[in-house]
ROFIKOL-47874 format. One record per residue (C-alpha): residue in three letters; y, z, x. Coordinates in steps of 0.1 Angstrom, whole numbers, plus 5000, padded with zeros to 4 digits. Example, Ala and Ser with C-alpha at 12.3 -4.5 7.8 and 13.67 -1.06 7.14 Angstrom:
<recs>
+------+-------+------+------+
: tike : north :   up : east :
+------+-------+------+------+
:  ALA :  4955 : 5078 : 5123 :
:  SER :  4989 : 5071 : 5137 :
+------+-------+------+------+
</recs>
This chain:
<recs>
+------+-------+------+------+
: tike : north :   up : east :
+------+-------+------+------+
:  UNK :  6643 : 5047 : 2227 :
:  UNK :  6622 : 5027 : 2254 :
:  UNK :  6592 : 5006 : 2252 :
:  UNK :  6575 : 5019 : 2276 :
:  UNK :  6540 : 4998 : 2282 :
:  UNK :  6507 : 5022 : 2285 :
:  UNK :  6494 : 5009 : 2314 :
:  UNK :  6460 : 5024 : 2307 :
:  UNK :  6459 : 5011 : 2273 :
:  UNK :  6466 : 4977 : 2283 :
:  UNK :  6434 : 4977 : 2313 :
:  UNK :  6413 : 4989 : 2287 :
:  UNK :  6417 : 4967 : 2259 :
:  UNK :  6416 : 4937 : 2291 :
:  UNK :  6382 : 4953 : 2299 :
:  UNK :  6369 : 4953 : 2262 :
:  UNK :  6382 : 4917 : 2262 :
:  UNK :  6364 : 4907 : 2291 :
:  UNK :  6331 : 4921 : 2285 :
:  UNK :  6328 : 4910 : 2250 :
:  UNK :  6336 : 4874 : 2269 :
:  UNK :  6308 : 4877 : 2294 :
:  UNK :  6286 : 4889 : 2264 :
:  UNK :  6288 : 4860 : 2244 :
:  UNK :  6290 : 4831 : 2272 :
:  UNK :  6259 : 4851 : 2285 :
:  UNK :  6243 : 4849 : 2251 :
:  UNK :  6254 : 4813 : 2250 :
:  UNK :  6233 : 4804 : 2279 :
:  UNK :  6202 : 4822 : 2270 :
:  UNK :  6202 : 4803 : 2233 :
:  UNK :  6204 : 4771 : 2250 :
:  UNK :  6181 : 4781 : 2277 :
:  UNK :  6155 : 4791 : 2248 :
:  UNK :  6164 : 4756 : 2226 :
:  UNK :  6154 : 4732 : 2252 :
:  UNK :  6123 : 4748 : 2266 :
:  UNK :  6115 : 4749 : 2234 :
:  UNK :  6124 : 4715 : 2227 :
:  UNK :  6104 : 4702 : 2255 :
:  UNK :  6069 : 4723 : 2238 :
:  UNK :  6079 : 4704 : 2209 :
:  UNK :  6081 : 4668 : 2227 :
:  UNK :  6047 : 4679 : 2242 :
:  UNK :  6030 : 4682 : 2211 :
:  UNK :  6043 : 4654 : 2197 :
:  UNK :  6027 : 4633 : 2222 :
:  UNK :  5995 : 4655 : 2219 :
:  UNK :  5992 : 4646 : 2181 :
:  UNK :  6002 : 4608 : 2189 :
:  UNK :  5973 : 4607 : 2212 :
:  UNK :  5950 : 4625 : 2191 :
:  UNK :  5960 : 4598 : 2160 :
:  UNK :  5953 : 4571 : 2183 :
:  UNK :  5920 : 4585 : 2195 :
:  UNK :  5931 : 4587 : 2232 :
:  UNK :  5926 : 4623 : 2233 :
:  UNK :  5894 : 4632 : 2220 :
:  UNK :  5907 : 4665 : 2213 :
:  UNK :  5934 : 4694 : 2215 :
:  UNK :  5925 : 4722 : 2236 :
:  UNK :  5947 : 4750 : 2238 :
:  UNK :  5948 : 4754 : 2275 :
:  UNK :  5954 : 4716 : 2281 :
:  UNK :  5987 : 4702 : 2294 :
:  UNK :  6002 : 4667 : 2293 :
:  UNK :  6026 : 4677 : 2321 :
:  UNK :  6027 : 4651 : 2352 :
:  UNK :  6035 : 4666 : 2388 :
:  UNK :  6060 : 4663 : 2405 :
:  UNK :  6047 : 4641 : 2432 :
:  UNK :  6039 : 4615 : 2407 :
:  UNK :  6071 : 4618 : 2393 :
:  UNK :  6087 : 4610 : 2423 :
:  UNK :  6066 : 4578 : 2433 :
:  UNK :  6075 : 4565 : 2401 :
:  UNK :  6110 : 4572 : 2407 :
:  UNK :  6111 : 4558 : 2441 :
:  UNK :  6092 : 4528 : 2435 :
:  UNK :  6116 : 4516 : 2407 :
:  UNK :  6144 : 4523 : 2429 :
:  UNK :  6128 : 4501 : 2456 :
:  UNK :  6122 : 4474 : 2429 :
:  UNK :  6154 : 4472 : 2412 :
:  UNK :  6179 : 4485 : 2435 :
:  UNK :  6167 : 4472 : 2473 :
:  UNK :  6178 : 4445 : 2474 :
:  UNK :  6217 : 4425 : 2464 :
:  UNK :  6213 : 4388 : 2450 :
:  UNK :  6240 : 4371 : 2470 :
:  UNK :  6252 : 4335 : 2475 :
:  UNK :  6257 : 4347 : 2514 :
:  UNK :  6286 : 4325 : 2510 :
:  UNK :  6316 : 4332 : 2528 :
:  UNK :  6346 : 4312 : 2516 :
:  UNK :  6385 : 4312 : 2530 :
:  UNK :  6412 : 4300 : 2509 :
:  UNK :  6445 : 4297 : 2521 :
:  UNK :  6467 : 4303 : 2494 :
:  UNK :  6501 : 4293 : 2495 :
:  UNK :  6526 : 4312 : 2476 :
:  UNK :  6564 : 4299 : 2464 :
:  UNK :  6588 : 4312 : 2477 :
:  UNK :  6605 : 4344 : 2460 :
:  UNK :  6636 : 4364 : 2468 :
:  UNK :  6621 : 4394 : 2455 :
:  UNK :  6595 : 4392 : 2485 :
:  UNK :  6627 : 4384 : 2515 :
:  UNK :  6633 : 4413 : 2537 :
:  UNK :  6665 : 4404 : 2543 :
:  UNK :  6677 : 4416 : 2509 :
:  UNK :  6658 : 4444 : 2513 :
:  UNK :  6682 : 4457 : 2542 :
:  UNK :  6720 : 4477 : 2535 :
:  UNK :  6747 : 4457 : 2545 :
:  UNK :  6773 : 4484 : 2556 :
:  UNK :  6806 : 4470 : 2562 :
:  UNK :  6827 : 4490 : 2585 :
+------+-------+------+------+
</recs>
């Protein structure tokens, strides 16, 4: 008696394997996708009812958005760059020390070379 392997047994349990794979990691990424938009409409109207408390915002329309452009964004973003990362506080400094080291065998060349004796 042999054990003879089913070759198209085999590819089709692979394929069942690999589609129920793709399936979930694809499920995966449209639950997260769908958590952090959503967590971002609930950051939103957190700051919506902050402002409302506070009396900034004299009130809530459905149709009004907190969200700041891009353009903005990216001034802001460049001009902290600019004020905390231009520029390097240095002495300007250069200094030269000899240093002088004792002397070691484990640092001669000589005893790094064979001696072959012929």
């Amino acid at each position: 008696m042999t054990n003879a392997i089913q070759l198209p047994a085999v590819i089709q349990d692979g394929l069942i394997i690999a589609v129920t794979g793709y399936v979930i990691v694809f499920f995966a990424l449209l639950l997260l996708y769908y958590l952090f938009s959503g967590l971002s409409r609930v950051f939103t109207w957190d700051v919506k009812q902050r402002l409302l408390r506070r009396g900034k915002l004299p009130k809530i329309e459905k149709d009004s958005d907190l969200h700041i452009p891009g353009e903005v964004t990216a001034a802001i973003a460049m001009s902290i760059y600019l004020c905390r990362y231009l520029h390097d506080d240095e002495s300007n400094i250069l200094t030269i020390k000899k240093v002088s080291k004792a002397y070691s065998p484990w640092s001669s060349k000589i005893y790094g070379l064979r001696n072959f004796n012929r």
